[in-house]
N, C-alpha and C positions, 0 to 999 in steps of 0.2 A: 504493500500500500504506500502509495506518494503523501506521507503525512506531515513533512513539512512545507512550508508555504512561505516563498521570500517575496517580497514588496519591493519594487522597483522601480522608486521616484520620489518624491518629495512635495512636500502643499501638503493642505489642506485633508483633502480626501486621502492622501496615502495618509495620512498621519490619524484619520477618521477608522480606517481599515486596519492597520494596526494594533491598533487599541479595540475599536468595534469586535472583529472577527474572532478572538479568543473567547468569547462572550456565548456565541454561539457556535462554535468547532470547537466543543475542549479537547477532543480527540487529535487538535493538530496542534502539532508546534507550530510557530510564527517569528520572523527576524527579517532584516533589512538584507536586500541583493547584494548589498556592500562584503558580507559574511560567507557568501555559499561555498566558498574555497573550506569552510570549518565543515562539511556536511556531506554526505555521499550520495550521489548523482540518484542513482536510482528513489531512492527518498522525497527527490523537490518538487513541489510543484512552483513557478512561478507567477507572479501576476504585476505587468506592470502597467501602472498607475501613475507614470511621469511626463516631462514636456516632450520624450523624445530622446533625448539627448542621450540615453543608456539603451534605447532600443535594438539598434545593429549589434551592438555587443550582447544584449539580455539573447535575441533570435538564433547569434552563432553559438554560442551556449549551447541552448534549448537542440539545435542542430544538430549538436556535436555529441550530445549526450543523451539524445531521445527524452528531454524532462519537457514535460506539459506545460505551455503558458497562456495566459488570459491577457490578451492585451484589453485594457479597457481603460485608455486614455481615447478621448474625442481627439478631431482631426488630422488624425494619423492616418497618411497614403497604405495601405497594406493592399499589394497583390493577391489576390483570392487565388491563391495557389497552395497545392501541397506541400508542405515543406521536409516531410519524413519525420513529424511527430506530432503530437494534438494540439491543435494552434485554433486557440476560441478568440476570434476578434468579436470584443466587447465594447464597441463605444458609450452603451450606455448599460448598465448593469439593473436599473429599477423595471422590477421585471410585470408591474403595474402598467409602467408606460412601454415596456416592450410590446406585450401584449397587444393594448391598441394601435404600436405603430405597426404589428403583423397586420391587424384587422386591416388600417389603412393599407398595405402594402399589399394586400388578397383582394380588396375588395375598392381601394381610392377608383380605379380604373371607371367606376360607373360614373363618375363626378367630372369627366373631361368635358364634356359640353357645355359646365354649370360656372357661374362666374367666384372664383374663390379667391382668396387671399389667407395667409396667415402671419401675425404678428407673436414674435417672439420676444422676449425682455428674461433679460440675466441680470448681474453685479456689474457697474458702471466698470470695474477694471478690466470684464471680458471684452474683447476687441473685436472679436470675428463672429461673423453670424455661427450661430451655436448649430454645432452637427445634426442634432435630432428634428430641428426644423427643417435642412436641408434632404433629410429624408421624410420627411412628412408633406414638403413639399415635390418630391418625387414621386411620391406615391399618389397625388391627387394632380395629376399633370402638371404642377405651378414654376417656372422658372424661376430658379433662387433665387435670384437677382431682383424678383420682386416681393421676398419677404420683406417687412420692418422689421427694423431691429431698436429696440428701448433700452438707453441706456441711461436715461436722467430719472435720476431718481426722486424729483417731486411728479414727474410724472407717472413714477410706476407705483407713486404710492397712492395720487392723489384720479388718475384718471383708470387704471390698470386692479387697484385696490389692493398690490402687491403688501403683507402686513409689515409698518414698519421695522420690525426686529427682524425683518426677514431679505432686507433690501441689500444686503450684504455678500447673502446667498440663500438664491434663490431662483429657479428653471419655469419658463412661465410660457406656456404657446397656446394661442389663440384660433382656431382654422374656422372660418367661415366658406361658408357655399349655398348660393343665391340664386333665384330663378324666379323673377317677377316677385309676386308678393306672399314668397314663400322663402324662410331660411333655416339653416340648420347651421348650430354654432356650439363648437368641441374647445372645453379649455380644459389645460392641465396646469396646474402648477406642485412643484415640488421646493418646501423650505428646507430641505437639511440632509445629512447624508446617511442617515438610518437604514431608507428604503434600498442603498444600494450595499450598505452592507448585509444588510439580511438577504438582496439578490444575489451576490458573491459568494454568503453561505448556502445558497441552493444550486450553485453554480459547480463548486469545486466537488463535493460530491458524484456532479454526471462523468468527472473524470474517468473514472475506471471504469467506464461503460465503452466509451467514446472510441473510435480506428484515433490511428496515426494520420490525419490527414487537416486539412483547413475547414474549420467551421467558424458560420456567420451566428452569432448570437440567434438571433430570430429563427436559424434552422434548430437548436432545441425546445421553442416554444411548439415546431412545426411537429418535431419527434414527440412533443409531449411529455419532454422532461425536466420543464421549467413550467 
């Protein structure tokens, strides 16, 4: 059994993960990717959770030694390729919002003739439109380039109703779709990082299930093991 688990990255949420995951896996050990030279290969599983910057190196790793990794940092390019070991691309881990973005993603397809938009709002310090709207807006035909993106925070508390203790961090999408004097309007918001450590705990478990090959988060929702 792969019953240790290294973190590989820094912020926030690795540092949420960390601390969160023992909580709920007391059957796993847990330490920072900095360490794994202390641990024996067959043992790891990894998960990484940072800007990037450790990724080529965390993958030749994983490569070289057949250990299991979760990427589940957002906007990371990853080729949907095999790599020769279980490689879960996870941009987003809360498996609440996975779920409806399957929904959309099986079923946006009916909404291409219908006029939609979706508005997304984070923490003023995120800069880039946030991953999950760009597949949210894939899946409901929408060119990203015409989501909104919020990042003033009198606005996302005062117009948005984002709760102020939550303007810090906080995931908030909007999707509208309209047809004369008829509409239908999907919002999510998520304030904290609870939901995706508990999805992480349901997540490292499907390892020992899993082939050696590249999986999209979404295709375990499809397996029905999340």
């Amino acid at each position: 059994m792969n019953n240790t688990v290294l973190i590989a990255g820094n912020g926030k949420l690795a540092d949420s993960i960390l601390d969160g995951l023992p909580r709920q896996l007391s059957e796993y050990k847990f330490d920072s990717w900095e360490n794994h030279k202390k641990y024996s290969e067959d043992k790891l599983v990894i998960i990484h959770i940072g800007s990037g910057r450790q990724l080529a190196e965390v993958i030749s790793f994983c490569e070289g030694n057949e250990v299991p990794l979760i990427q589940a940092s957002t906007g990371m390019s990853i080729e949907r390729k095999d790599f020769g070991f279980t490689f879960i691309d996870a941009p987003n881990l809360n498996i609440l919002m996975l779920k409806f973005m399957y929904m959309l993603k099986e079923y946006g397809f009916l909404y291409k003739d219908y006029d939609v938009s979706i508005t997304e709002s984070h923490q003023h310090s995120k800069k880039s439109v946030a991953g999950t709207a760009v597949e949210l807006a894939s899946s409901i035909g929408l060119d990203s380039a015409e989501i909104k993106s919020i990042r003033d925070q009198e606005e996302q508390e005062n117009v948005y109703g984002i709760p102020k203790e939550s303007l810090m961090l906080h995931a908030y999408h909007d999707i509208r779709i309209q047809d004369a004097d008829t509409s239908i309007n999907f919002q999510t918001l998520v304030t904290g990082h609870e939901s995706y450590i508990s999805g992480l705990s349901a997540v490292i478990p499907c390892l020992e299930n899993l082939e050696s090959r590249y999986y999209h988060i979404l295709e375990l929702i499809e397996l029905k093991m999340i």
